[in-house]
N, C-alpha and C positions, 0 to 999 in steps of 0.2 A: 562575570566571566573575565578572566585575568588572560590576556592574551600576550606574547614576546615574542616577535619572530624579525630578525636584521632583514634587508633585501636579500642579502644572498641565504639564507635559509630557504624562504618562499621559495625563491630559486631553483635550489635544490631537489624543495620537496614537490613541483609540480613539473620540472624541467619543461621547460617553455621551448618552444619553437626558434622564436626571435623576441629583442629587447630594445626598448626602445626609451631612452632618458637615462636618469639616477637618482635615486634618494640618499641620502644619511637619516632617515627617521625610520624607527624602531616601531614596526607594525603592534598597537593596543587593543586593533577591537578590528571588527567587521559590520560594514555597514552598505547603505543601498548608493548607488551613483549619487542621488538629488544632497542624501544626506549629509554623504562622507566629507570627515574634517581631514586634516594632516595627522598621520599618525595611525589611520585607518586605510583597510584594504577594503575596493571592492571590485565590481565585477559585471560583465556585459552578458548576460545571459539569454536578452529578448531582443531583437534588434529592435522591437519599440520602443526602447529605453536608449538606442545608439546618441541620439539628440543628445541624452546631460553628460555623454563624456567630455565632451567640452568642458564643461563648467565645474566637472568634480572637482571636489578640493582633496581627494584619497590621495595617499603619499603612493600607494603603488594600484593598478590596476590590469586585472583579469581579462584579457578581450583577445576575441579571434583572430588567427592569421593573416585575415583579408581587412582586419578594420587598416583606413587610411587615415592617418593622424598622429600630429606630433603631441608629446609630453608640454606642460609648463614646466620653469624652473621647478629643481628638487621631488620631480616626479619622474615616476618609473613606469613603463607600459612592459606587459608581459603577455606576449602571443601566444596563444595555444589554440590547442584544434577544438578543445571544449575546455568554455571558460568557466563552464557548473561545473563539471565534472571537476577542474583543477581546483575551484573553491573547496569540494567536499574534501579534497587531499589534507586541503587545509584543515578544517572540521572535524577528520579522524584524527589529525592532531592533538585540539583542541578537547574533542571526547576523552582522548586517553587524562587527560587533567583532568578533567570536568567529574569523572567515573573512572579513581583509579582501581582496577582490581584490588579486594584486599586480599590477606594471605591466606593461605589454605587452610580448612581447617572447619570444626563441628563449632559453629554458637552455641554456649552451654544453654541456652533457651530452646535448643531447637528440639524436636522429637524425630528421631531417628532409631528405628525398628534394629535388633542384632541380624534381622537377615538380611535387611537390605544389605548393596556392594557399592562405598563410596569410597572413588578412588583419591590418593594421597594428595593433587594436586587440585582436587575442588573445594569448591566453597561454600556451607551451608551454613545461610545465615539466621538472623534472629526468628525465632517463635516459627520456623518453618517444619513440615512432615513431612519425612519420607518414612513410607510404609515395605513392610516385607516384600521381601521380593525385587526390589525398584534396584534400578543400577545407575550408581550417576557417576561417568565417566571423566575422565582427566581434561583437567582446567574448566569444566563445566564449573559456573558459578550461579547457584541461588539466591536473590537477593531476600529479602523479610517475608516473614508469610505465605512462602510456596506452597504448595500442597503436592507431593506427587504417590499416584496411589501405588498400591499392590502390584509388581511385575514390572511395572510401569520401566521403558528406558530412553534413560538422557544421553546422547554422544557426546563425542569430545567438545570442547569449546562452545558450548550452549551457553546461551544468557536469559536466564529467567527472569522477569524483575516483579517486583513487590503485588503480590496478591493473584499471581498468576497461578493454573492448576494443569496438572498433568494426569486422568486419572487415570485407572486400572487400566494396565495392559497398553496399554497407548504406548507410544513410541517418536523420538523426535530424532532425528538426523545430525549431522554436525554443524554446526556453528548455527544452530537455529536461535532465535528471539522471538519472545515473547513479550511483551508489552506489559505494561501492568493490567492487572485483569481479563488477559488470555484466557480464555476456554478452550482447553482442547478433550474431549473425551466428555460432556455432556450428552445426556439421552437425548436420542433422536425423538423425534416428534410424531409418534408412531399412535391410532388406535382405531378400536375398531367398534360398530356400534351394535352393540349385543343385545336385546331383549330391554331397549331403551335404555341405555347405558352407555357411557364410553369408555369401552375397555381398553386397558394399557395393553399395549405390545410391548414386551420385554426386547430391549436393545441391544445386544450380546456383542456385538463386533467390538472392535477397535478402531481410532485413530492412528496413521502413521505419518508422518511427514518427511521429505525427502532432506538433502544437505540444505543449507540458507536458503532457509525460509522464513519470513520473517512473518508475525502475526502478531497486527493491531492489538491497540486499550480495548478490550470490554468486546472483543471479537470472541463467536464461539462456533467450534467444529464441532458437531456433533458425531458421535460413534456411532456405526455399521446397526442397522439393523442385525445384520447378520454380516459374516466377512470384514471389509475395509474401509473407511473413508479416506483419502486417498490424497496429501497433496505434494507434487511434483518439485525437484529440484528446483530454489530459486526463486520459486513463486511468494509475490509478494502482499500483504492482506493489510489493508489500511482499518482503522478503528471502526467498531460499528458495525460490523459483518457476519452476517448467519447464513452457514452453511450445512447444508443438513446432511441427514445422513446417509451412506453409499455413494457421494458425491467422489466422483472422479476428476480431483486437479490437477494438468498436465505441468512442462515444466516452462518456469519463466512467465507465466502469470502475472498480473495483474488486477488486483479487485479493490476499488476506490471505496471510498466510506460510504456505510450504509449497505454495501449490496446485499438481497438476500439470495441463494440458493436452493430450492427445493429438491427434495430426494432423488438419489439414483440418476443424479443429471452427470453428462459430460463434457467437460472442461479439455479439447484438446489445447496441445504447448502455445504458446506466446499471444494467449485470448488475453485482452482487455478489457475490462467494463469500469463502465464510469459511476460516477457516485448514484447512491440510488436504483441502482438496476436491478430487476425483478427474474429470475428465472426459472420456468418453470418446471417440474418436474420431469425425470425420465426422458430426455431428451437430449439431442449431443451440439455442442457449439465447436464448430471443425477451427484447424488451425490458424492462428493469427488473425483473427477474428476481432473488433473494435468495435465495439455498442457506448453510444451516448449518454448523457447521465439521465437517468430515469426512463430509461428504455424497457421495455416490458416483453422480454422475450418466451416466446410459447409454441415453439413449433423449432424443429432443429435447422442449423445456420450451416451452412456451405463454407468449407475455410477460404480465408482471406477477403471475405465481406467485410462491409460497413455498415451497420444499421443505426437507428436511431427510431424514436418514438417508440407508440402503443397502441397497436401492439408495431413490434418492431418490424421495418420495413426499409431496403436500402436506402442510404443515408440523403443522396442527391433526390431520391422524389421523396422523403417526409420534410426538405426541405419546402422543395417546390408546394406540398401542399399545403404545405403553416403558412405558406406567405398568400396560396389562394385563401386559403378560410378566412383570412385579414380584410378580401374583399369580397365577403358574403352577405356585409351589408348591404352595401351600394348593389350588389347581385341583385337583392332580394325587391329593391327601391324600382329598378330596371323594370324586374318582371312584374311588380303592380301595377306601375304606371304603364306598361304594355297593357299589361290585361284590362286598365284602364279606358286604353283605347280602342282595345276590339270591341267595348262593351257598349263603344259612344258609338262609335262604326255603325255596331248592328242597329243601335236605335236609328240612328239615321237610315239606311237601310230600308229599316223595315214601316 
């Protein structure tokens, strides 16, 4: 990673709050507080980490409004109201070099159908298909080995990358991403059991996806039984992620790696689920809504809960009861050595 940025660049491109120090060294890399040498930026992002700004040796650094502290010689302090957020400024920086757009245009390897509709300012790249029908809209860019099927459409500024699929009829919004090896438009998981058999249910619907949305490596949306599966402006799908089909995802979402989704389920706006989360079919998870990682949700969720465990149960008592189950030893030691004693009791007694 070839990094160049003066102090007053950074400057520029995060406009800070307030400044505090100076450097003359020419930011080369990015690194963690404990790490960073001269020459390097980093950044306060957890206040667990407030302790090694002292001792960082980063020639500029990232940190809140409220930090109290002075620079060493030839270091720079730069206040903002969020010090991740202003590193990521940096980062899209850094992306545009890392992945520059190339120019527009068909790779003579790629397969592209006469009826498909590729507009003059996209990109299709190496050994990729686009099939009849498919529409891939301006500055959308395909990286190698896309797949996008029949009907199928890409909006403007789409980023496909390498081995990702878009199939029939599906549809993706503007500025969507895909990951390497996206699924979107795989058969739902549909059968039904016949005269000892398990017969396929044909999966006819579509996928549709709203503006930036982004969708994890090796994630996959499954197509509508019938109708839509559905994911909301914004919404964001870490790697890992099966979603099935008639799934309704609302907007601003978040789904951590691993989640699965079962059929016909609802996702209202700004739900969160943490890695691993289980949820089960036909059923609605109300607005703004935060489930724990490996939470097992089976019954519909009230918006603006907090759950955790399994099956999922508000967050403060599957607390409280992980930490009784802890002492269910000693519980169990109590109640023999009672029962112990009633038992000496009655002999005496009797």
């Amino acid at each position: 990673m070839q990094v160049s940025f003066t102090a007053a660049e950074v400057a520029a491109i995060i406009q800070p709050k307030a400044a505090r120090g100076f450097t003359s060294e020419t930011i080369r890399g990015l690194a963690a507080l404990a790490e960073a040498t001269s020459g390097e930026l980093s950044f306060l992002g957890n206040a667990k980490y407030k302790g090694e700004v002292a001792g960082t040796g980063a020639s500029i650094v990232l940190l809140p409004v409220d930090y109290v502290g002075e620079p060493k010689s030839n270091q720079l302090f730069l206040l903002t109201e969020n010090p991740s957020v202003a590193l990521a400024r940096i980062c899209a920086r850094i992306e545009l070099a890392l992945w520059p757009r190339p120019e527009p245009g068909i790779h003579p390897s790629a397969a592209v159908d006469p009826g498909a509709q590729v507009a003059r300012s996209a990109t299709i790249g190496p050994l990729c298909v686009v099939e009849s029908g498919a529409i891939i809209s301006e500055r959308a860019h395909l990286q190698a080995q896309v797949f996008v099927g029949r009907n199928a459409v890409i909006s403007e500024d789409c980023w496909l990358m390498p081995g990702s699929v878009v199939a029939t009829e599906c549809s993706l919004g503007k500025r969507v991403r895909l990951q390497p090896g996206a699924i979107v438009g795989a058969d739902g998981f549909g059968y039904e059991f016949v005269h000892g058999r398990h017969e396929k249910i044909p999966q006819v619907g579509i996928v549709v996806l709203g503006d930036d949305v982004e969708v994890g490596a090796n994630s996959t949306l499954d197509r509508a039984r019938f109708s839509r599966t559905v994911v909301g402006e914004g919404t964001k799908i870490d790697n890992l992620v099966q979603i099935g089909h008639n799934v309704v995802i609302g907007r601003h979402c978040l789904l951590v790696s691993q989640v699965g989704i079962s059929g016909s389920t609802t996702l209202e706006d700004y739900v969160v689920l943490g890695g691993q989360v289980g949820v089960g079919g036909h059923i609605k998870i109300g607005k703004g809504t935060k489930a724990g990682g490996q939470a097992g949700i089976t019954t519909d969720v009230s918006a603006g809960s907090f759950i955790n465990g399994t099956p999922a149960i508000p967050y403060l008592l599957e607390r409280r009861i992980a930490v009784l189950q802890q002492r269910l030893p000693d519980l169990f030691k109590r109640v023999d050595s009672l029962e112990e004693q009633l038992r000496e009791a009655k002999m005496s007694s009797s």
